[in-house]
N, CA, C and O of each residue as an XYZ file, in Angstrom:
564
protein
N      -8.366    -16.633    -36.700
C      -8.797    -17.838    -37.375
C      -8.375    -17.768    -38.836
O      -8.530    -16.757    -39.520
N      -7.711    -19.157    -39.374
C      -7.751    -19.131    -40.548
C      -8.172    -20.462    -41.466
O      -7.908    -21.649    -41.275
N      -8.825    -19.900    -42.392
C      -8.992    -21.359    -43.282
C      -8.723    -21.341    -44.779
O      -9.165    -20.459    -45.515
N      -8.023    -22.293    -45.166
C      -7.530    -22.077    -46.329
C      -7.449    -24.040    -46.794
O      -7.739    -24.802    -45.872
N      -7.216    -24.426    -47.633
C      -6.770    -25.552    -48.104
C      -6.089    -26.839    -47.744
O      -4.863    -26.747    -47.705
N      -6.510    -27.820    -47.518
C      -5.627    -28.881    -47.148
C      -4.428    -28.784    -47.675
O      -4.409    -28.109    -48.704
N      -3.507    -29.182    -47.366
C      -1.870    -29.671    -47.249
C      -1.823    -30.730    -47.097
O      -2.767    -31.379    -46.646
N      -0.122    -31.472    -47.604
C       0.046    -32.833    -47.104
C       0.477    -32.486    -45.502
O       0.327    -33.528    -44.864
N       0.690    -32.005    -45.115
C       1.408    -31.561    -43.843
C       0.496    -31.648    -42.670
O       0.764    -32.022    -41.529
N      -0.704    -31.209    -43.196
C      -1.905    -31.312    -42.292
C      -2.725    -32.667    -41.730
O      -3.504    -32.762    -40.781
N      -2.142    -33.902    -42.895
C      -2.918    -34.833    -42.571
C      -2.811    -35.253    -40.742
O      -3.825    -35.147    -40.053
N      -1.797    -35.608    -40.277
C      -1.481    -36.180    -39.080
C      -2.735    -34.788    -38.251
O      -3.675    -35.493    -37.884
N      -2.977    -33.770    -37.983
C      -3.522    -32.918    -37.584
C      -5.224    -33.335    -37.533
O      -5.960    -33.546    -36.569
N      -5.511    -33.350    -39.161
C      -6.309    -33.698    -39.174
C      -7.202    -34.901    -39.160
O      -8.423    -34.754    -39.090
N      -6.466    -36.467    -39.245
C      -6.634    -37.442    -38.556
C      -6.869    -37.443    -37.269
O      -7.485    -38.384    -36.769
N      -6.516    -36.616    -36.675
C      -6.621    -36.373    -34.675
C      -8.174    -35.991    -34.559
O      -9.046    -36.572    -33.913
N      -8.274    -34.850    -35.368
C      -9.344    -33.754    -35.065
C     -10.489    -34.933    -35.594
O     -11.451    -35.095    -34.843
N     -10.421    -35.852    -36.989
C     -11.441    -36.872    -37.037
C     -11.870    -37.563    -36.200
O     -13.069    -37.650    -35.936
N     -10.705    -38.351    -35.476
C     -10.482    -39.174    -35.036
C     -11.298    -38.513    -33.287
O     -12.431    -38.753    -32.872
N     -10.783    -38.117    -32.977
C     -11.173    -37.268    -31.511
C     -12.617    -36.934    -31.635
O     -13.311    -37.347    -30.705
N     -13.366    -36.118    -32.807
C     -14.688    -35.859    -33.079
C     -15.755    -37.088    -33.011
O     -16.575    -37.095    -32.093
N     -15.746    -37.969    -33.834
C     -16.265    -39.086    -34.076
C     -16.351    -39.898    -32.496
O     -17.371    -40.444    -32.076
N     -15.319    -39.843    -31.918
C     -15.486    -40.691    -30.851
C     -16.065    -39.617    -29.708
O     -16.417    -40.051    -28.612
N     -16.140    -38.276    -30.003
C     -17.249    -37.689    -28.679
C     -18.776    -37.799    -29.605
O     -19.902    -38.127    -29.233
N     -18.395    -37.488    -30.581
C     -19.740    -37.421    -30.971
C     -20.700    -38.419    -30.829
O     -21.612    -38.404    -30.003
N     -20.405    -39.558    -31.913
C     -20.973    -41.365    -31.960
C     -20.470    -41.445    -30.863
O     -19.270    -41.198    -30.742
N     -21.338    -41.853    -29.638
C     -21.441    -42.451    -28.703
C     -21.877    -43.845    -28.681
O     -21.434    -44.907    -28.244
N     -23.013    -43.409    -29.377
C     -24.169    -44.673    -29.775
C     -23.385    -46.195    -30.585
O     -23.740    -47.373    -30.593
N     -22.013    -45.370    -31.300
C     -21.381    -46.582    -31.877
C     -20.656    -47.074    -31.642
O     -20.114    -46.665    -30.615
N     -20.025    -48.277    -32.286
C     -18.696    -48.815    -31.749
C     -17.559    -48.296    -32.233
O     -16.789    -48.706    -33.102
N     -17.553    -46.652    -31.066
C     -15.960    -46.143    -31.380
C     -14.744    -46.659    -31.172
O     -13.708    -46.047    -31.430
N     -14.790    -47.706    -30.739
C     -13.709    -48.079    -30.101
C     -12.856    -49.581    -31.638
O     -11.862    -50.306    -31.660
N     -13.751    -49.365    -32.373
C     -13.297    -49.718    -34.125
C     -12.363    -48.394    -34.276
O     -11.145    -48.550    -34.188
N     -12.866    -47.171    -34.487
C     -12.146    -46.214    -34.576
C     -10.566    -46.016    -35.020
O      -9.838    -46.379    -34.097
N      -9.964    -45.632    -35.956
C      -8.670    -45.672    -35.761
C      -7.836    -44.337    -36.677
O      -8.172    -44.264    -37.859
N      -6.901    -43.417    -36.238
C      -6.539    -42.514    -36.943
C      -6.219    -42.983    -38.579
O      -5.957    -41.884    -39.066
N      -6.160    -43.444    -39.097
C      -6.329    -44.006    -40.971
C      -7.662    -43.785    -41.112
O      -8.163    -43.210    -42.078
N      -7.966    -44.012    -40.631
C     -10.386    -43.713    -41.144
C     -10.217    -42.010    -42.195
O     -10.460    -41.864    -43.393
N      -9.794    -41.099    -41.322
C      -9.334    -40.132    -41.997
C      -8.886    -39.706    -43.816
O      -9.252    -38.901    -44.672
N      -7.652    -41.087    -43.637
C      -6.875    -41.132    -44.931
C      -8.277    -41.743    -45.985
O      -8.806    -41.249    -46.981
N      -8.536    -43.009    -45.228
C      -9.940    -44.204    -46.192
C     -11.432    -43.236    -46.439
O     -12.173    -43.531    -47.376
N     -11.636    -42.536    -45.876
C     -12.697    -41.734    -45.971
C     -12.930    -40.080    -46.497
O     -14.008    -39.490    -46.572
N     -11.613    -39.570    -46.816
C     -11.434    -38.615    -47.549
C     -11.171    -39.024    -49.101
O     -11.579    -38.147    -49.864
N     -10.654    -40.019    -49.678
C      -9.820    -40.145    -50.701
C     -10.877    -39.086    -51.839
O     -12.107    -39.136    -51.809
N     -10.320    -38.450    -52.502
C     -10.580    -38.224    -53.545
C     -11.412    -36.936    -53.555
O     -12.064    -36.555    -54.527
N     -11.292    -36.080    -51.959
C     -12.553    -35.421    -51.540
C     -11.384    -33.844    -51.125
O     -10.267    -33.883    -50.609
N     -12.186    -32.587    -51.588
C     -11.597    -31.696    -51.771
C     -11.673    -30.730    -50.221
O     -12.688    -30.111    -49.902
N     -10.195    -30.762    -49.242
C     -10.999    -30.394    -47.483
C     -10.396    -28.828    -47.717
O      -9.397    -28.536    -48.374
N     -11.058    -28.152    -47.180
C     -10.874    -26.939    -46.307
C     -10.460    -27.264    -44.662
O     -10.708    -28.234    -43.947
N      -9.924    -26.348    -44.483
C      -9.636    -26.638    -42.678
C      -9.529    -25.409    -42.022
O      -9.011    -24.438    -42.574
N     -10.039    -25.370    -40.736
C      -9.829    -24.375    -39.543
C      -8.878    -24.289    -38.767
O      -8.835    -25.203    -37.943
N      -7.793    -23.259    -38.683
C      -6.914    -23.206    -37.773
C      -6.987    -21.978    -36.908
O      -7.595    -20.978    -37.288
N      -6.472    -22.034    -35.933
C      -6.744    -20.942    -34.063
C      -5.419    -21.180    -33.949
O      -4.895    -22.273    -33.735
N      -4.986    -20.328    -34.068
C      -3.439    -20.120    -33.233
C      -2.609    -21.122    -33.543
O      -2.033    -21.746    -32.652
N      -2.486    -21.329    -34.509
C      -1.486    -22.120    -35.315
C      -2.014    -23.800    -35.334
O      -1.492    -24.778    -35.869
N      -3.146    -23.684    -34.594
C      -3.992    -25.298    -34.271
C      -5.104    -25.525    -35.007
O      -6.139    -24.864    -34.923
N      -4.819    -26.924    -36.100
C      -5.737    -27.161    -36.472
C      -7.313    -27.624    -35.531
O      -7.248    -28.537    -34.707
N      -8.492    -26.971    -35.754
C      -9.226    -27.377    -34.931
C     -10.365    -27.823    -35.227
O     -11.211    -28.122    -34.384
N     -10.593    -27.967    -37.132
C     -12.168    -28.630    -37.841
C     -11.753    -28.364    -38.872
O     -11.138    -27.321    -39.091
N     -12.042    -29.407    -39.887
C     -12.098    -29.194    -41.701
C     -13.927    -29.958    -41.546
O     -14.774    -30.374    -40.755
N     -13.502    -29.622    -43.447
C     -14.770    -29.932    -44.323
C     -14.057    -30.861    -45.321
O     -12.941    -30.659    -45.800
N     -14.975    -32.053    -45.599
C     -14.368    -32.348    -46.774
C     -15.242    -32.542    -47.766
O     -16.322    -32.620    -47.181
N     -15.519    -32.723    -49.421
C     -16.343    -32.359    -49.970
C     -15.885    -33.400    -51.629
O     -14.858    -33.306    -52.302
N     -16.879    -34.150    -51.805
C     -17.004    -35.086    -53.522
C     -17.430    -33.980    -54.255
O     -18.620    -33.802    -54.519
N     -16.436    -33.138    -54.642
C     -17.030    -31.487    -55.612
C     -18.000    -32.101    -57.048
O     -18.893    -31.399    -57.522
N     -17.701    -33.332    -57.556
C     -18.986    -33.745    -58.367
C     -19.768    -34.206    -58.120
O     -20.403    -34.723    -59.040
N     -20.298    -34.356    -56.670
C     -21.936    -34.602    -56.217
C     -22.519    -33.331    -55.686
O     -23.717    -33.222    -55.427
N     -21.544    -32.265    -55.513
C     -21.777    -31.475    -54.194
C     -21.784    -31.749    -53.060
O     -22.161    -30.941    -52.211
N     -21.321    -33.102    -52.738
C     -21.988    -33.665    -51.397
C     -20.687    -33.707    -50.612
O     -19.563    -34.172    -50.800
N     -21.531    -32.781    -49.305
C     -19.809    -32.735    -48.187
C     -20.090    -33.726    -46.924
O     -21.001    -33.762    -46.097
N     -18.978    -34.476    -47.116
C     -18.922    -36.238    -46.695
C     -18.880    -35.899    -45.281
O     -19.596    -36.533    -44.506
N     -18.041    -34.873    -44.816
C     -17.632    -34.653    -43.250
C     -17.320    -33.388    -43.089
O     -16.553    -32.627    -43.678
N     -18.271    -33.248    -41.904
C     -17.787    -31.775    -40.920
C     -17.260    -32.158    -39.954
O     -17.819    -33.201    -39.614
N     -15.928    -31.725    -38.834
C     -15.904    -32.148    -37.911
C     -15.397    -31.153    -37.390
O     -14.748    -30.462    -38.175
N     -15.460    -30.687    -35.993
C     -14.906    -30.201    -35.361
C     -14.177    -29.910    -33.894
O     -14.802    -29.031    -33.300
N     -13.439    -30.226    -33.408
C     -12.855    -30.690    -32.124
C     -13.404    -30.193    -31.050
O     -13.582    -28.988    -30.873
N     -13.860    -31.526    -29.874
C     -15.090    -31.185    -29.164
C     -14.967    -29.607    -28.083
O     -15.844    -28.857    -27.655
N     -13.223    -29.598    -27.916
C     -13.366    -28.161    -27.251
C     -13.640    -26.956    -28.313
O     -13.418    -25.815    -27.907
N     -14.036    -27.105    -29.444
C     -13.747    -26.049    -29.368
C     -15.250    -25.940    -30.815
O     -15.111    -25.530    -31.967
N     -16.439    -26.429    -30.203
C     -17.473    -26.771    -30.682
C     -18.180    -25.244    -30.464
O     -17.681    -24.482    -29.636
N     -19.364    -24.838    -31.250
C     -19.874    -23.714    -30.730
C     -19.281    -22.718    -30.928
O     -19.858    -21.806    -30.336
N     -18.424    -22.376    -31.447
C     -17.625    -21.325    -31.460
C     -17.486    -20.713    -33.285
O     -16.659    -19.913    -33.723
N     -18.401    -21.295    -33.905
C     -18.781    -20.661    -35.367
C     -17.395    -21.673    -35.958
O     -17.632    -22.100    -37.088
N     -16.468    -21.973    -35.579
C     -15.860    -22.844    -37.074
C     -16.536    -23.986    -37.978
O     -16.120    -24.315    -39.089
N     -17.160    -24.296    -37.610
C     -18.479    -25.250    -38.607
C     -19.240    -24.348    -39.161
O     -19.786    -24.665    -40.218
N     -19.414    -23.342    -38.744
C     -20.738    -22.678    -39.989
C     -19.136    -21.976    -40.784
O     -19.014    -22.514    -41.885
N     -18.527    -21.456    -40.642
C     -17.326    -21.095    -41.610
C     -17.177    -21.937    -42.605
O     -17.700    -21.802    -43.711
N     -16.403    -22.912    -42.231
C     -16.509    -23.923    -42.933
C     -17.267    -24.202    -44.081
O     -16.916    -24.305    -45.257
N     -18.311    -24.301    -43.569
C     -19.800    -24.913    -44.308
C     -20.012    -23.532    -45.001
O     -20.589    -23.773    -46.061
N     -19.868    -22.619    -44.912
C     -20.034    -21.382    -45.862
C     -18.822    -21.377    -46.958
O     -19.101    -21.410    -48.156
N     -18.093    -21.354    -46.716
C     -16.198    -21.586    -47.512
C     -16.918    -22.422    -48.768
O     -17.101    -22.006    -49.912
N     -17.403    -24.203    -48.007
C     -17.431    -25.390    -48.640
C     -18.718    -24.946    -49.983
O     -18.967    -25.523    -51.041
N     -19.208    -23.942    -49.485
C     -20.680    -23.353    -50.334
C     -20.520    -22.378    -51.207
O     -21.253    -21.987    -52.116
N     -19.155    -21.912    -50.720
C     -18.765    -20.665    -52.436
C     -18.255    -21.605    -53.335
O     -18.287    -21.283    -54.522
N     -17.921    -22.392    -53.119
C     -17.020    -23.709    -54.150
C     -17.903    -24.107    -54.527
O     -17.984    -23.428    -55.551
N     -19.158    -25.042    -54.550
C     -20.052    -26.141    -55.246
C     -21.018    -25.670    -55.568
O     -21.333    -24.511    -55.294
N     -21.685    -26.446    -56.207
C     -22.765    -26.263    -56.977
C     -23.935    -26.465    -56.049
O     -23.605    -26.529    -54.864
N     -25.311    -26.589    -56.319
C     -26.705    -26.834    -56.130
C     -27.782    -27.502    -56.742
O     -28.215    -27.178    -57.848
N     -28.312    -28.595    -55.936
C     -28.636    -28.329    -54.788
C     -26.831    -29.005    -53.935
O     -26.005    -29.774    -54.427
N     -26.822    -28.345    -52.660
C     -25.792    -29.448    -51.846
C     -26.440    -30.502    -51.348
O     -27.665    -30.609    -51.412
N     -25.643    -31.395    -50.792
C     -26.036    -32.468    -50.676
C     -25.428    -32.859    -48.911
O     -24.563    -32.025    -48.640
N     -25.588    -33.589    -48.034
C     -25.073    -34.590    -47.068
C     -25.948    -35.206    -46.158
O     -27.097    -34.856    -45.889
N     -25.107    -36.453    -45.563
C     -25.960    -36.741    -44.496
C     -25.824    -36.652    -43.187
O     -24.698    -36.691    -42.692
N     -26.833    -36.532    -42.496
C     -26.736    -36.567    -41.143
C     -27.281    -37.876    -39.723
O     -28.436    -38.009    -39.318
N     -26.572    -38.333    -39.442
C     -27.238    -39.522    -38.882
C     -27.969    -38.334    -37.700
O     -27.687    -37.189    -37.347
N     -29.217    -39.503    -37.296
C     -30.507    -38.969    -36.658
C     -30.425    -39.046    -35.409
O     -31.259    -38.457    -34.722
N     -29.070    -40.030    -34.640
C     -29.038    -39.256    -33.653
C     -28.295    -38.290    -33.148
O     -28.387    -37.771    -32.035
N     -27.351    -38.007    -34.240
C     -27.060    -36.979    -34.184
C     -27.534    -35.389    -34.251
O     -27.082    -34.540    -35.018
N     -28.621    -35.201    -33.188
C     -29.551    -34.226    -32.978
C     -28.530    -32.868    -33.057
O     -28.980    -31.865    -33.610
N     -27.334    -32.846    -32.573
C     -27.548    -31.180    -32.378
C     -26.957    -31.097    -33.622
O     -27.163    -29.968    -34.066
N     -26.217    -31.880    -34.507
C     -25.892    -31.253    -35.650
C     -26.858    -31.401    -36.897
O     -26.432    -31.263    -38.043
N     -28.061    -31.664    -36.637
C     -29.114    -31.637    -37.680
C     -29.770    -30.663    -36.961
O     -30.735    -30.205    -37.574
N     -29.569    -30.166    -35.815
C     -30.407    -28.787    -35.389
C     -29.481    -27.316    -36.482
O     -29.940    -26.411    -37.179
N     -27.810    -27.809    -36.071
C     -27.094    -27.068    -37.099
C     -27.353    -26.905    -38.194
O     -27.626    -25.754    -38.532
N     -27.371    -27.779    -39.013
C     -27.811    -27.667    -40.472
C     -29.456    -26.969    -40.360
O     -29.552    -26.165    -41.288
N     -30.121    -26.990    -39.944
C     -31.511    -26.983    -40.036
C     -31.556    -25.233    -39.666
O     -32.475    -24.546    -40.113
N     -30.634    -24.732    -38.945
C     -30.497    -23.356    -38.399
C     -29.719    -22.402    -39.448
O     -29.850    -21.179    -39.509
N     -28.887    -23.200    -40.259
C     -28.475    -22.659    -41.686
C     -28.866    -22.630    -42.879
O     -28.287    -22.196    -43.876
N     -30.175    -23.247    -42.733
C     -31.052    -23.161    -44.064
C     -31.142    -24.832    -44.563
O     -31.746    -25.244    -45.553
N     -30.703    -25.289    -44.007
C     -30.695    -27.226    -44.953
C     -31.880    -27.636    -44.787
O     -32.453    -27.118    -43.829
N     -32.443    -28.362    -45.357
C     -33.567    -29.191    -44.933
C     -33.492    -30.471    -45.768
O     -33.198    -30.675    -46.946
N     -33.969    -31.505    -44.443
C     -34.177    -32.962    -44.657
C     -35.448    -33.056    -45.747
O     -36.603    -32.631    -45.732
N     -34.498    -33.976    -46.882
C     -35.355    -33.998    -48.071
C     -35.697    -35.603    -48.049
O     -36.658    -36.033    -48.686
N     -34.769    -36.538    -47.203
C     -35.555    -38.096    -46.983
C     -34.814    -38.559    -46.074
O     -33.686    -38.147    -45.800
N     -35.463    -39.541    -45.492
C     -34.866    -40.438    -44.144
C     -34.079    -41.764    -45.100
O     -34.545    -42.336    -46.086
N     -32.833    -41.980    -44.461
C     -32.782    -43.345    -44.559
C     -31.872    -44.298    -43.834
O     -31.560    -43.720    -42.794
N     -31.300    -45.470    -43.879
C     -30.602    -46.463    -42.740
C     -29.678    -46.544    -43.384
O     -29.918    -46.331    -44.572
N     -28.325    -46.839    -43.076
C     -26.984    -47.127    -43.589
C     -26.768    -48.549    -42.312
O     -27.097    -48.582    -41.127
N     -26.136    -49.517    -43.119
C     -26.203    -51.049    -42.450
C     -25.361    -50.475    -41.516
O     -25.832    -50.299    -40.393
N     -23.974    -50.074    -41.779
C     -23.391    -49.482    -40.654
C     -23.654    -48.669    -39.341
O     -23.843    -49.181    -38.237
N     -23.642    -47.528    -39.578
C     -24.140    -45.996    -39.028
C     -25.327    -45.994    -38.398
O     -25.439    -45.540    -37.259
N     -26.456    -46.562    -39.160
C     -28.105    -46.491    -38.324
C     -28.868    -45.232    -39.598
O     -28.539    -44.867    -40.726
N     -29.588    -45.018    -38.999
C     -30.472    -44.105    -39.890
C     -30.012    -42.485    -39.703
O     -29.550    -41.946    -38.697
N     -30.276    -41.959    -40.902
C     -29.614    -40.686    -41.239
C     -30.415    -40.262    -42.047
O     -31.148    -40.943    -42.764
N     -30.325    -38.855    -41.988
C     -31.544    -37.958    -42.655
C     -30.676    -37.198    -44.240
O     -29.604    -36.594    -44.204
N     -31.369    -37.417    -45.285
C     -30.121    -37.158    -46.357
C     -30.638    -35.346    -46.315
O     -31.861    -35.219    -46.370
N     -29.958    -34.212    -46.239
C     -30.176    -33.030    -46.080
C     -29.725    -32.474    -47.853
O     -29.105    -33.165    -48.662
N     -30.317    -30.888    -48.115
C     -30.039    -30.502    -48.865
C     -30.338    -29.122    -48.859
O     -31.403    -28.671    -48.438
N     -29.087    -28.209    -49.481
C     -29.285    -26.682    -49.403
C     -29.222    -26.238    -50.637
O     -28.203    -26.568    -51.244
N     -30.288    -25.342    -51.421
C     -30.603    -25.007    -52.028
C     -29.901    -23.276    -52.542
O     -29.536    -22.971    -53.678
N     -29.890    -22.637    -51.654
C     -30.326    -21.109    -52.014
C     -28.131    -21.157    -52.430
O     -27.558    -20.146    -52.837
């Protein structure tokens, strides 16, 4: 495994791995809006780390380094469970400051069980007109 820094080279890679995540994950939404550019519109300006397995990209982080707040974890549904999200999310945590910051929509249960198993805790509930309700999390130590 390796993780090191976004590239321009990586985008097409990592548009897939968004793109592919989001639509196993959000079930509940209308993935089928979905489109590999969401990637490009929803990173701008945001500093990613990424996971690669055998020369395959397979999950980044991306991160607003002046909020602390990391916008997106994702990681490709085969290859879920297998510790590249807590990597990640540790990498994304030697870089920023404190408290961190993100959100987690609420039905997205097993990855607020994730965060919650790494030390985060839900500091307020709230609704996004889009998305539905999401729990805003924050890690401290």
């Amino acid at each position: 495994m390796v993780v090191r820094e976004f590239e321009e080279e990586d985008r097409t890679a990592l548009q897939h791995v968004y793109f592919q995540s989001r639509r196993y994950s959000f079930t509940w939404l209308d993935v089928e809006s979905y489109a590999l550019a969401d990637f490009d519109n929803h990173t701008i300006g945001e500093r990613i780390w990424l996971c690669e397995v055998r020369e395959k990209i397979v999950a980044f982080i991306s991160v607003d380094m002046a909020e602390n707040y990391i916008h997106h974890l994702f990681v490709l549904p085969e290859h879920s469970g297998k510790g590249y999200g807590a990597v990640l999310l540790n990498r994304c945590l030697d870089n920023i400051g404190r408290p961190a910051r993100l959100k987690c929509l609420t039905k997205n249960t097993p990855a607020i069980k994730f965060y919650e198993r790494l030390g985060w805790r839900t500091k307020s509930l709230g609704t996004d007109p889009r998305d539905g309700d999401y729990h805003l999390m924050e890690y401290e130590t």
